[in-house]
C-alpha positions as CSV (number, residue, x, y, z in Angstrom):
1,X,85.2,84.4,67.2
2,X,86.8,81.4,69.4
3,X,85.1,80.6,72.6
4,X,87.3,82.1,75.5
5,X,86.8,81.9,79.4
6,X,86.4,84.8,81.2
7,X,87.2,85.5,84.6
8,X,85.8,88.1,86.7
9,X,86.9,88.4,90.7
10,X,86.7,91.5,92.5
11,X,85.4,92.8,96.5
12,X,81.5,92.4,97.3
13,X,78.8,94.3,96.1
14,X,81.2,96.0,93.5
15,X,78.1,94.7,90.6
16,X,80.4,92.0,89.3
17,X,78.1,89.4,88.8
18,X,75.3,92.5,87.1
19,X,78.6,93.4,84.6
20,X,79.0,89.0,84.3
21,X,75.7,88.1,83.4
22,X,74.6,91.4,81.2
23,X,77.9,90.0,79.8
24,X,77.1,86.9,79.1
25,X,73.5,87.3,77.6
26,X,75.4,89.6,75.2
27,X,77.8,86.9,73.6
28,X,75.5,83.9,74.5
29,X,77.9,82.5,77.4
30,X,77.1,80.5,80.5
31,X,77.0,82.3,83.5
32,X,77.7,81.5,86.9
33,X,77.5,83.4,89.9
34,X,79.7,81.6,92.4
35,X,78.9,84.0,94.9
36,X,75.9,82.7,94.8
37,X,77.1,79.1,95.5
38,X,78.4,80.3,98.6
39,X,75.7,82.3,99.9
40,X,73.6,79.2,99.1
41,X,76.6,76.5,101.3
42,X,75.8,79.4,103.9
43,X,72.0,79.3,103.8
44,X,71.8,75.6,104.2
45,X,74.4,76.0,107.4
46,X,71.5,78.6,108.6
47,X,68.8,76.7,108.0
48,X,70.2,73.2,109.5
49,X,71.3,76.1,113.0
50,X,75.2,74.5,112.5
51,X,76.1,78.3,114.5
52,X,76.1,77.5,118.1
53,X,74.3,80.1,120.3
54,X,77.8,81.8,121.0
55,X,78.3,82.2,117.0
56,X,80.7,79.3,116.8
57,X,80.1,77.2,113.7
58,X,79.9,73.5,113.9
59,X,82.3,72.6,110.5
60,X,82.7,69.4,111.3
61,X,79.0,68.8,111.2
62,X,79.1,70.7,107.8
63,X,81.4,68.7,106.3
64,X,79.3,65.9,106.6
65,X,76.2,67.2,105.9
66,X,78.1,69.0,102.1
67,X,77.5,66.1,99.7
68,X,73.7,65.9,100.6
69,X,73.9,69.7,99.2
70,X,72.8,70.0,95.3
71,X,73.4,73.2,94.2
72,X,71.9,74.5,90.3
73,X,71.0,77.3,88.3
74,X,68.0,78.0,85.9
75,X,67.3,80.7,83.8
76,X,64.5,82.9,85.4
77,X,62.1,83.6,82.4
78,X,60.8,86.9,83.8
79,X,64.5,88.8,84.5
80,X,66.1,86.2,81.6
81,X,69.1,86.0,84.2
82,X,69.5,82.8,86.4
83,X,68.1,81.7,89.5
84,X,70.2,80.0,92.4
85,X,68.2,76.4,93.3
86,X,69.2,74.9,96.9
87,X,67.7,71.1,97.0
88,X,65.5,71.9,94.2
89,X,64.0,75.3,96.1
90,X,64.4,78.8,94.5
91,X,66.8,80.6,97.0
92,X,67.9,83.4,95.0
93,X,66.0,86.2,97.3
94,X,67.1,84.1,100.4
95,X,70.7,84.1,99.5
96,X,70.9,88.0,99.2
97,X,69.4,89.3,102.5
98,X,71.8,90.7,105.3
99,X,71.9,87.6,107.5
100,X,73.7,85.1,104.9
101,X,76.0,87.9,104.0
102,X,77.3,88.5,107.3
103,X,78.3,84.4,107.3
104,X,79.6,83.9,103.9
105,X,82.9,84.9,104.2
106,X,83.1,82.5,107.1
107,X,81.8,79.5,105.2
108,X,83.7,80.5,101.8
109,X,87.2,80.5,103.9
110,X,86.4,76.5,104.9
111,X,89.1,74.7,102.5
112,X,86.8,71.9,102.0
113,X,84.3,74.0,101.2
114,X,86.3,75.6,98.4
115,X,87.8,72.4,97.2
116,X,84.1,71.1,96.5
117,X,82.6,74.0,94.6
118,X,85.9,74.7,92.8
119,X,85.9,70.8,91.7
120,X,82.7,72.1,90.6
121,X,83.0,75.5,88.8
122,X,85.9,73.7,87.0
123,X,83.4,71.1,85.6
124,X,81.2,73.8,84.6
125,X,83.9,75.5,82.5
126,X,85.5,72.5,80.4
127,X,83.8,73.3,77.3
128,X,84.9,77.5,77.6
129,X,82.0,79.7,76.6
130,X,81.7,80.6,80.2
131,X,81.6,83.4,82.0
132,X,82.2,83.4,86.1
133,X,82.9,85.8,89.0
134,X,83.7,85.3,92.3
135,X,86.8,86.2,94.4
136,X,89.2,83.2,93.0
137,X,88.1,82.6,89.1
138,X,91.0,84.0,87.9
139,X,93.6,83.0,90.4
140,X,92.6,79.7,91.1
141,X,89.3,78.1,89.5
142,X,90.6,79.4,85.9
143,X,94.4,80.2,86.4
144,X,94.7,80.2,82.3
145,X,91.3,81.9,81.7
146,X,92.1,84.0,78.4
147,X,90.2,87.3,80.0
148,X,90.7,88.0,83.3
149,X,89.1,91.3,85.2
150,X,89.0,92.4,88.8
151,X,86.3,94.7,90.2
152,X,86.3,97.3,92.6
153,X,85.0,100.2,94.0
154,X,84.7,102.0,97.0
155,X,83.1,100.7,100.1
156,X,81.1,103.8,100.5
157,X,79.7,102.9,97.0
158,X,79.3,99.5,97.4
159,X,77.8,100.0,100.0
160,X,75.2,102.4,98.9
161,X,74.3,100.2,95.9
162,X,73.7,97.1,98.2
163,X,71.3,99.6,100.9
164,X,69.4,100.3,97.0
165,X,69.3,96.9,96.0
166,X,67.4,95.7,99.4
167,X,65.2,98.8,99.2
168,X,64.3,98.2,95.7
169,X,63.5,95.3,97.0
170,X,61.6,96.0,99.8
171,X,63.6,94.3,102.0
172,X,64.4,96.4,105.8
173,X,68.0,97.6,104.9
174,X,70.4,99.9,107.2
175,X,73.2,101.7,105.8
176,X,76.4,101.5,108.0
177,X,75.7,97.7,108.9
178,X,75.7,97.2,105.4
179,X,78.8,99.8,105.4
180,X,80.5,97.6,108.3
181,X,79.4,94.1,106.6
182,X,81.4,95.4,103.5
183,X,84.7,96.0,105.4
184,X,84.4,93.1,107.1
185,X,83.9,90.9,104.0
186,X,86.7,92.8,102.6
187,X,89.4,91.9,105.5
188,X,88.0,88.3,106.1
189,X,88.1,87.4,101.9
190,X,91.5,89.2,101.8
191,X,93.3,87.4,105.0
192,X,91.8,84.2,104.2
193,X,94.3,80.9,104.2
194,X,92.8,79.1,101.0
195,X,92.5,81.2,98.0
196,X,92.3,85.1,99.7
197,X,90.9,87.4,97.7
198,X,93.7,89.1,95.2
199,X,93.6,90.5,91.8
200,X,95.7,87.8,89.3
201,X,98.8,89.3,87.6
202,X,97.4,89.2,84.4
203,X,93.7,90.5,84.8
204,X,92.4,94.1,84.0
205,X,91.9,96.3,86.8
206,X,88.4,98.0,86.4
207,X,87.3,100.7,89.3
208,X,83.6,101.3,88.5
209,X,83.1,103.6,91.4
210,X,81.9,106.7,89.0
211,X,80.8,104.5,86.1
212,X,76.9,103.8,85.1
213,X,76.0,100.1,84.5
214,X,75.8,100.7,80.3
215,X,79.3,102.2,80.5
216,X,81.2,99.3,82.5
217,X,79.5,97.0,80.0
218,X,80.7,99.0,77.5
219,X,84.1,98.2,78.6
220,X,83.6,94.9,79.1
221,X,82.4,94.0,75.8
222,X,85.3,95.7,74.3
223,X,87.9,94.1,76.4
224,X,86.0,90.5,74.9
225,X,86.1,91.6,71.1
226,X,89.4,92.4,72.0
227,X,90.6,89.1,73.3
228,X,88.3,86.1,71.5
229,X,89.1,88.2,68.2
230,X,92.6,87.9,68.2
């Protein structure tokens, strides 16, 4: 089969990047979680207290402090999935708790922001045999990816599988400011100047609201026979 680039964008917490990287160990891709990129832009922010005690965000101050961020992935031997790296530290816990995803949206709507880590993502993808989601693969990081697929499901639902997620992972988790922090992400992604949130032209719609995780992969793989066979 030829190597492809696949393209999957869709709202938060809809279990793109579970459907991405259960994808990609399946076909031996690359994965990256972009997401994950931002979450990790918006942890540093956190950590070097660039929000102002009235919530204002210093982005000037970010925008000088970006090129001293190094940003990498390695492969987690334990889960066989990859691990977000900020600096060289293992963040991939950090980068999921309730207090980066209530800023992320903010920091992923910075242009220069997005032009970095798309400059990026594109690098990663030269060589095809990738697999990436996020909320502007297919519109903008990989316009002419061969398979494109947006995600969705219901806030209610996504927002029930994130409250799971933290509890499964002990982490304190309540349900309608996770509910809330869904809705919001939705607007704020959607309304966004640079690159809002939209499903390309050309990319399959997939609502997994009612489906298990062994049946959206299902589809998945099918839709990639389907497309690097031809």
């Amino acid at each position: 089969m030829k190597k492809i680039t696949i393209a999957i964008d869709g709202h938060s917490s809809c279990g793109k990047s579970t459907m991405a990287k259960d994808l990609a160990k399946a076909i031996g891709y690359i994965y990256v979680d972009t997401g994950a990129m931002y979450r990790a832009v918006t942890l540093f922010a956190l950590q070097q207290q660039l929000w102002n005690p009235d919530g204002v965000l210093d982005s000037d101050r970010l925008a000088t402090l970006l090129p001293s961020i190094s940003i990498t992935f390695s492969l987690n031997p334990d889960t066989g999935r990859p691990d977000t790296y900020l600096n060289g530290e293992c963040v991939e816990q950090a980068i999921r708790g309730m207090e980066v995803s209530g800023k992320v949206s903010e920091i992923a709507a910075l242009p220069f922001v997005r032009e970095a880590l798309v400059a990026q993502q594109q690098r990663m993808g030269e060589s095809k045999g990738i697999v990436m989601d996020g909320r502007d693969i297919g519109t903008v990081v990989f316009p002419d990816a061969e398979l494109k697929v947006f995600v969705t499901a219901s806030a209610e639902v996504r927002a029930q599988r994130r409250f799971k997620e933290l509890c499964d992972k002990g982490t304190p988790a309540d349900f309608e400011e996770i509910l809330r922090n869904v809705k919001e992400r939705d607007y704020i992604d959607s309304h966004r100047e640079v690159s809002p949130l939209r499903q390309a032209d050309d990319a399959l719609l997939l609502d997994n609201s009612d489906m298990t995780i062994p049946e959206q992969n299902a589809w998945l793989l099918e839709q990639y026979h389907r497309v690097a066979g031809e």
